[in-house]
C-alpha positions as CSV (number, residue, x, y, z in Angstrom):
1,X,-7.6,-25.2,-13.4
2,X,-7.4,-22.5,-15.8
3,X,-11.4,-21.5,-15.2
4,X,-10.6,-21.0,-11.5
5,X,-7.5,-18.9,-11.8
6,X,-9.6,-16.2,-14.1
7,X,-12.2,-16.4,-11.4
8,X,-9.3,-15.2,-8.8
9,X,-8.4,-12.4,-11.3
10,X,-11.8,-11.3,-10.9
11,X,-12.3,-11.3,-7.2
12,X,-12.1,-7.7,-6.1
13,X,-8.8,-7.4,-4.1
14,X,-8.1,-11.5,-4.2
15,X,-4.8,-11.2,-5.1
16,X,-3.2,-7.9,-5.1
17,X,-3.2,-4.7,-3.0
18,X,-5.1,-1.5,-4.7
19,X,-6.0,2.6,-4.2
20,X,-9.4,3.4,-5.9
21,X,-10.4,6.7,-6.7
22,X,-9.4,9.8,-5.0
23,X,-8.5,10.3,-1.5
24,X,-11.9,11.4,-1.3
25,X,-13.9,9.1,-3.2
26,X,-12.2,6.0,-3.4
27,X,-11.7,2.5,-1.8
28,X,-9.3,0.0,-1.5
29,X,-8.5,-3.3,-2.5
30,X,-6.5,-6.6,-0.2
31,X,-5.7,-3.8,2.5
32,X,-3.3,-4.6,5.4
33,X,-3.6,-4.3,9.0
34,X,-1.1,-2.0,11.0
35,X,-0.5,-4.2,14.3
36,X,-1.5,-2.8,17.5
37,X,2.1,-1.5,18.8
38,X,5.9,-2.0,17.0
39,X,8.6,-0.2,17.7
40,X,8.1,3.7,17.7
41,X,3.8,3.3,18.0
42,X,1.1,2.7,19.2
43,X,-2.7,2.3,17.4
44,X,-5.2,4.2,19.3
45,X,-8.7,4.0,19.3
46,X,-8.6,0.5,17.4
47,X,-11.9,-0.6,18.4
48,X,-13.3,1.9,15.4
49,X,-11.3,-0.9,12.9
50,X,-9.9,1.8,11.1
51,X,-6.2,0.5,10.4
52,X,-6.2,-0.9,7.3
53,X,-4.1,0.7,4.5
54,X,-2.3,0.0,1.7
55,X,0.8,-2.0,1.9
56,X,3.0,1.2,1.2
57,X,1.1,3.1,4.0
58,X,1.8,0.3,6.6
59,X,5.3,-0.1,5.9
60,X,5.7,3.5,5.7
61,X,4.2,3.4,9.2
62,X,6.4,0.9,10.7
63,X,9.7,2.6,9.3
64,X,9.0,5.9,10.3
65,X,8.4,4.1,14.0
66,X,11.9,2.8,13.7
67,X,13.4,6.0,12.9
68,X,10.9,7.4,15.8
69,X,12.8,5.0,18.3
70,X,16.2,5.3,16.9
71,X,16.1,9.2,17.8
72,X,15.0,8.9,21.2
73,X,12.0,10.2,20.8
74,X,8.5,9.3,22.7
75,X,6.3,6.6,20.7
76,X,4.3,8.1,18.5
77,X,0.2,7.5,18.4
78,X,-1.5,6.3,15.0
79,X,-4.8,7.3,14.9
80,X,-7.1,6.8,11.8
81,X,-6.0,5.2,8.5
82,X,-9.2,3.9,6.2
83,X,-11.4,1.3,7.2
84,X,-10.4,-2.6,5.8
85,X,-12.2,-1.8,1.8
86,X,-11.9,2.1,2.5
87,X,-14.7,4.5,1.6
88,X,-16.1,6.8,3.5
89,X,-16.3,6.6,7.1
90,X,-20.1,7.1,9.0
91,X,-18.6,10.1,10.7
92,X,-15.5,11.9,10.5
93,X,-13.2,12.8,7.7
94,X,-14.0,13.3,4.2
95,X,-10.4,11.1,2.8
96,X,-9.1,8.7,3.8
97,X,-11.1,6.4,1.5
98,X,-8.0,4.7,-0.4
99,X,-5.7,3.4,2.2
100,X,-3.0,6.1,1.6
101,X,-4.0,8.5,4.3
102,X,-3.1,8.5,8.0
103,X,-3.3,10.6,10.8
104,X,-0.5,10.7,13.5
105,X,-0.9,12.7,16.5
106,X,1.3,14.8,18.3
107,X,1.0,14.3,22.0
108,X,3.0,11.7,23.6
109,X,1.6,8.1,25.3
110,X,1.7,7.2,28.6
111,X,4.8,5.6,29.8
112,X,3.6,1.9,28.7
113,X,0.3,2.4,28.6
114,X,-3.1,-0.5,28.4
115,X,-4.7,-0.9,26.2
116,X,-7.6,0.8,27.6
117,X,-5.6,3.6,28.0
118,X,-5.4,3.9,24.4
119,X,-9.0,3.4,23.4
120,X,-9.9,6.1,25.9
121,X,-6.9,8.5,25.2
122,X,-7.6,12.3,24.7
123,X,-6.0,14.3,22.0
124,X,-4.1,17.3,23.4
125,X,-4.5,20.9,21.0
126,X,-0.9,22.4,20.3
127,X,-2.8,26.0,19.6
128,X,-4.3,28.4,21.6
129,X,-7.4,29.5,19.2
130,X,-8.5,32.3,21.3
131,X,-4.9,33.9,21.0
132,X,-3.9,32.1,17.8
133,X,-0.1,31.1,19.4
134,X,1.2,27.5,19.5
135,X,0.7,26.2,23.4
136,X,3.8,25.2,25.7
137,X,2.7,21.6,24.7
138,X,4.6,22.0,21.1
139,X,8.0,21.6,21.6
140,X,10.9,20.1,20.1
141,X,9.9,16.8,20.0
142,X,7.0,17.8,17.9
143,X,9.1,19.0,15.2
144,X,11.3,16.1,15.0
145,X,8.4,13.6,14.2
146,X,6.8,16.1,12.0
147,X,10.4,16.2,10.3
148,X,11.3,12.6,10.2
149,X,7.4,12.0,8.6
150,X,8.4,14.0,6.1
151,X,11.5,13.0,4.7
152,X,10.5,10.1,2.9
153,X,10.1,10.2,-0.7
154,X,6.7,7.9,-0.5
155,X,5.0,11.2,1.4
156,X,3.0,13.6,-1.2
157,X,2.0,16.2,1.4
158,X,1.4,16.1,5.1
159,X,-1.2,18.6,6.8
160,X,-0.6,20.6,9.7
161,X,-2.3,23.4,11.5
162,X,-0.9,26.9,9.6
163,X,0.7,27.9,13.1
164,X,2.7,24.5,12.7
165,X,4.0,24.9,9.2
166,X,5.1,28.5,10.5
167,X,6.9,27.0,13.7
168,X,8.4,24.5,11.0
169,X,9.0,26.9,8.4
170,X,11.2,28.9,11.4
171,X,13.1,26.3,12.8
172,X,14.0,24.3,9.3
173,X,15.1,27.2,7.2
174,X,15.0,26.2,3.4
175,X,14.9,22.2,3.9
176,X,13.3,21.3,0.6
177,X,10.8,18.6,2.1
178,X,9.3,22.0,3.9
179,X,7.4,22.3,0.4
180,X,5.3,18.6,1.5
181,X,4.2,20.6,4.9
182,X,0.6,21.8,3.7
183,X,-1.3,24.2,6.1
184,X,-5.0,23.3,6.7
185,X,-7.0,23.9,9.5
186,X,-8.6,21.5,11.6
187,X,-4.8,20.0,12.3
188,X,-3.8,21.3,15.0
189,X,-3.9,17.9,17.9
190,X,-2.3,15.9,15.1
191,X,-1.1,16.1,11.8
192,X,-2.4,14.3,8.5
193,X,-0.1,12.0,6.3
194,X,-1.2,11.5,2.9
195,X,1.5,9.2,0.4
196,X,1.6,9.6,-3.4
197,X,-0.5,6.7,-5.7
198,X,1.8,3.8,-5.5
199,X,3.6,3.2,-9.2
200,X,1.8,1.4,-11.5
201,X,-2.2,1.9,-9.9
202,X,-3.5,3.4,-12.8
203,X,-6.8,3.5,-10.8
204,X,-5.5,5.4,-8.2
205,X,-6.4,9.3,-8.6
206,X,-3.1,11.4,-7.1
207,X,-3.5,15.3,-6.7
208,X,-2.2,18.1,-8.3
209,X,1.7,18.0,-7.7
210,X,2.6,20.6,-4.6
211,X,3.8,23.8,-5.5
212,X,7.0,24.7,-5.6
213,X,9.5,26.0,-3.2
214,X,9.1,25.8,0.6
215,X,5.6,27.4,1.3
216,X,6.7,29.9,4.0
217,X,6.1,32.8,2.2
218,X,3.0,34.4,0.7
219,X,1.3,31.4,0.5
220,X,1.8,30.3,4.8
221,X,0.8,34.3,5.5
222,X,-2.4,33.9,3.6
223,X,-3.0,31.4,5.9
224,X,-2.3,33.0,9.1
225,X,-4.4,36.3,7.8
226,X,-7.2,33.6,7.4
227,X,-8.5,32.7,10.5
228,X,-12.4,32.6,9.7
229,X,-11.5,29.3,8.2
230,X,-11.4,27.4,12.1
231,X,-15.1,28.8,12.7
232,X,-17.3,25.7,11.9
233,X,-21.0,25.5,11.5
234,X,-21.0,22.3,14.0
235,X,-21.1,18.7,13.1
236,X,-21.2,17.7,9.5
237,X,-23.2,15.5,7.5
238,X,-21.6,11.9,6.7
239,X,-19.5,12.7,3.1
240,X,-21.2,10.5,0.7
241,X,-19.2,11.0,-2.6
242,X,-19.8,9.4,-6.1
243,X,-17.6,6.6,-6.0
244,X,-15.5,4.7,-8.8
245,X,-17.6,2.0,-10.6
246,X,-15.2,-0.8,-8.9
247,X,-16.0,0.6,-5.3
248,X,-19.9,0.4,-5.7
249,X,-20.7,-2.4,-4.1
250,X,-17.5,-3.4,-2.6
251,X,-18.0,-0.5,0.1
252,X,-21.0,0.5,2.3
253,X,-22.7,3.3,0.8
């Protein structure tokens, strides 16, 4: 009996939930499954299986869609989280490899809408590029989620478009969870949540702690000034980092 519980300990992922590695180069182990809708959300695009997180990430999901209803506000969509042993995905981002990243985005679902609907759905840009202002589409309701998403102490940083962080910066004053609200282009249909290493993952790589103070100064106008970093080159090839010796083999190269 003894022999087969050491066997257990040894299965990758048999018996307890685990981050990898670094957002970037990482995987996880025993990963959940977000369901399709709860209150507050819906998954989009779930044929691309990519909903699996960390236990931490999907409760932190379901919460924040309970205080999402509980305000009034519209559903919100959950796009991509990490696929079910993370790593890096064939085609699109470069993180979330470890379970602890997920993108929500910031248009509003159809009125009860098929599933179909949300396979198929398009994302809507909150940013004019070509005159570098937010679009009529941001509004209030925006800010809210982006506001609730960030007041939980589980959140390490959230990413946002630096027009966002400004529009944030302006209507939140000196709130001190402004300082988690990180711009980064590329973020400008939806916004990026990334959670800290859970306690006690000693294999789990975090990042350098955020600054401090809110980030609307200096930092937010270097930002703004910066705007060759939207200009892209075109698609990118597939991110294939060096992986943590427990994620070779467990994950598709």
């Amino acid at each position: 009996m003894m022999k087969w519980c050491w066997l257990l300990l040894l299965l990758p992922g048999s018996l307890w939930a685990e981050a990898i590695g670094g957002y970037s180069a990482g995987c996880q182990m025993n990963a959940r499954a977000l369901p399709g809708s709860g209150p507050g959300f819906y998954v989009i695009r779930s044929e691309r299986q990519r909903y699996y997180g960390q236990p931490q990430m999907i409760h932190y999901l379901q919460d924040l869609g309970r205080r999402v209803d509980q305000a009034g506000l519209p559903p919100m969509l959950v796009g991509d989280i990490a696929m079910q042993r993370g790593g890096p995905f064939a085609y699109g981002h470069r993180s979330h490899q470890t379970g602890l990243d997920a993108d929500i985005w910031l248009r509003s679902p159809p009125e009860n809408p098929l599933p179909r609907q949300l396979e198929t759905i398009a994302a809507v840009d909150m940013v004019d590029h070509r005159h570098y202002v937010l679009t009529a589409d941001f509004q209030d309701k925006q800010r809210q989620l982006i506001a609730l998403a960030a007041q939980d102490h589980r959140v390490d940083r959230i990413f946002v478009h630096p027009l966002i962080k400004q529009a944030m910066c302006q209507s939140h004053g000196e709130s001190p969870w402004l300082r988690k609200i990180r711009p980064w282009f590329g973020h400008s249909s939806h916004f990026h949540v990334r959670l800290a290493c859970p306690q006690g993952q000693a294999r789990c790589q975090p990042q350098a702690p955020v600054p401090a103070g809110t980030g609307c100064g200096a930092e937010l106008a270097g930002w703004l000034n910066d705007r060759a970093g939207e200009i892209t080159a075109g698609p990118r090839a597939p991110w294939r980092p060096v992986l943590p010796k427990a994620c070779v083999g467990w994950v598709r190269p």
